[in-house]
C-alpha positions in Angstrom: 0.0 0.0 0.0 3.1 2.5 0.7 3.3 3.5 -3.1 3.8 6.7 -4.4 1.2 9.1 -5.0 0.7 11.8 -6.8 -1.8 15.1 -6.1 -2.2 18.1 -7.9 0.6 20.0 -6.8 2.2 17.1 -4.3 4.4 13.7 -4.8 3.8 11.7 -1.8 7.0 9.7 -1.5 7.7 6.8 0.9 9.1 7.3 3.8 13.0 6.9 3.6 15.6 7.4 6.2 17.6 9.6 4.4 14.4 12.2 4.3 15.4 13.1 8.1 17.6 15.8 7.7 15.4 17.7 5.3 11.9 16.6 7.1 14.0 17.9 10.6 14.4 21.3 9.1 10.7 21.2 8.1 9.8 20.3 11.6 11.5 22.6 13.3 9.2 25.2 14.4 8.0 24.5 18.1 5.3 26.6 17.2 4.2 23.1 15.6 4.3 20.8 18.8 1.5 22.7 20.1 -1.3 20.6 19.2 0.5 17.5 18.5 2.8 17.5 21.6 6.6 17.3 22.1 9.7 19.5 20.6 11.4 19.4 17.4 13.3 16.5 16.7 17.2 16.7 15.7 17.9 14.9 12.7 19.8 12.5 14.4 16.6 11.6 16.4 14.6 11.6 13.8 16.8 9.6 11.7 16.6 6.8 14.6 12.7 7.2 14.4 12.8 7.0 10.6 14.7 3.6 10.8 12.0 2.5 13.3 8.9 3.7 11.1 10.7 2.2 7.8 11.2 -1.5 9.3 8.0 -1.4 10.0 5.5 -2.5 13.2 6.9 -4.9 15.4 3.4 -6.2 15.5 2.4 -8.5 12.4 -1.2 -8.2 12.6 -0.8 -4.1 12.4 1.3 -2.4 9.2 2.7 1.4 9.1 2.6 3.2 6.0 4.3 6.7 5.9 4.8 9.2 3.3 6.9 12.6 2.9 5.4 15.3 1.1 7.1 16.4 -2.0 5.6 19.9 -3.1 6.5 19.8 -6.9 6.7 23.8 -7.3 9.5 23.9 -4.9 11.0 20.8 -5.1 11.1 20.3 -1.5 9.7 18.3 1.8 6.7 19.8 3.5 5.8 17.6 6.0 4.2 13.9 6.3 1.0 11.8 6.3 0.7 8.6 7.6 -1.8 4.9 8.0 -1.5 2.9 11.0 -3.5 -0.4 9.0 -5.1 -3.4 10.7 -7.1 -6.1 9.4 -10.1 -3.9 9.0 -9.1 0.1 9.9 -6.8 2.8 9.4 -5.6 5.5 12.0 -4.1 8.3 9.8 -2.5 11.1 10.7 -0.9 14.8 8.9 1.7 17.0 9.8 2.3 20.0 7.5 5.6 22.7 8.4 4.4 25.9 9.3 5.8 27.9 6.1 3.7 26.1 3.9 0.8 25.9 6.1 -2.9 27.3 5.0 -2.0 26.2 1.4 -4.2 23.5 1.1 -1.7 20.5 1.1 -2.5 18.8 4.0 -6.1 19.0 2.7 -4.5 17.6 -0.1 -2.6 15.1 0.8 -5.0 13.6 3.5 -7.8 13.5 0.9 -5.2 11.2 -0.9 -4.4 9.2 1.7 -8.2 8.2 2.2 -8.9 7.7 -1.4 -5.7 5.0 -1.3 -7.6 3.9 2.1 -11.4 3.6 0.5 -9.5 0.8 -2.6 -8.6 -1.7 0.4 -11.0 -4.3 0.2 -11.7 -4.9 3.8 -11.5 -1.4 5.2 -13.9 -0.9 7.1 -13.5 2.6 8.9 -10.5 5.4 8.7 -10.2 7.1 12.0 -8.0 10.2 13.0 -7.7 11.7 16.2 -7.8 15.8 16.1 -7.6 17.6 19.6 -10.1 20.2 19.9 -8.5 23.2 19.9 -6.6 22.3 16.4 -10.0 24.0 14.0 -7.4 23.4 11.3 -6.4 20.1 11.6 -9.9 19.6 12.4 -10.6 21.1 8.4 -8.3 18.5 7.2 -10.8 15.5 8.8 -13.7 17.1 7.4 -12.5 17.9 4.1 -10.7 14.3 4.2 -14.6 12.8 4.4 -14.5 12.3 8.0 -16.5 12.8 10.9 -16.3 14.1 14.2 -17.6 11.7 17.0 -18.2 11.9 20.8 -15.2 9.6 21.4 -12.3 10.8 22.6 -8.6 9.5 23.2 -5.9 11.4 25.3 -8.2 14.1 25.3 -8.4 14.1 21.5 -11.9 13.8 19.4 -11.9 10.7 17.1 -12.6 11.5 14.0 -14.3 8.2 11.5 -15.0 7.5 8.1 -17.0 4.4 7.1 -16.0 3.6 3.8 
């Protein structure tokens, strides 16, 4: 499922190690962190996560899939979506740097993400988890198909789409 794919203005490339260095100067801003919690990552620690993410979960009943986005117009990393797949559902997440933010392209590239998602035959929901302060990220869900529910996880609301 971790192909490439390709937006209107975005390449969405597989994860690779080597995409820490540029992905760490995309992540830098602590400004961020606010909503999705920690502090910018050197590259050497997010190198080490990298090479976690890219050998993939340690359980087998649960894959990871993980793209960088490539914005074609500058030829350059903007941030990351990602797919936490079981047998039957999808936890997806989107992180976009702050320079290129209110663009669109998380919009973008979720909404890409969830069409890959809605070809799996036995998906059966697509959930993402938005804290509710984040009306932007909270955008994203909605534009993305999904749904706010009354669920919530570490004080996040779960977002669903049913396929």
């Amino acid at each position: 499922m971790t192909e490439p794919l390709r937006t209107l203005r975005l390449d969405l490339v597989p994860l690779r190690v080597e995409h820490a260095g540029e992905m760490a100067a995309v992540l830098a801003d602590p400004a961020l962190h606010t909503f999705i919690g920690g502090s910018p990552a050197t590259p050497e620690a997010l190198r080490a996560r990298y090479e976690r993410l890219v050998a993939g979960s340690p359980d087998p009943e649960v894959s990871w899939h993980n793209w960088v986005l490539r914005l074609r117009a500058e030829d350059r990393l903007v941030g990351t979506v990602q797919a936490t797949v079981t047998a039957r559902s999808a936890e997806i997440a989107w992180v976009v740097g702050t320079a290129w933010q209110g663009r669109g392209l998380a919009t973008e590239a979720a909404r890409a993400l969830v069409d890959r998602l809605r070809d799996q035959p036995a998906m059966e929901s697509v959930i993402a988890h938005v804290h509710p302060g984040h009306t932007a990220s909270a955008a994203v869900a909605r534009a993305a198909g999904l749904t706010p529910t009354e669920e919530r996880q570490d004080g996040e609301i779960r977002w669903l789409l049913k396929p």
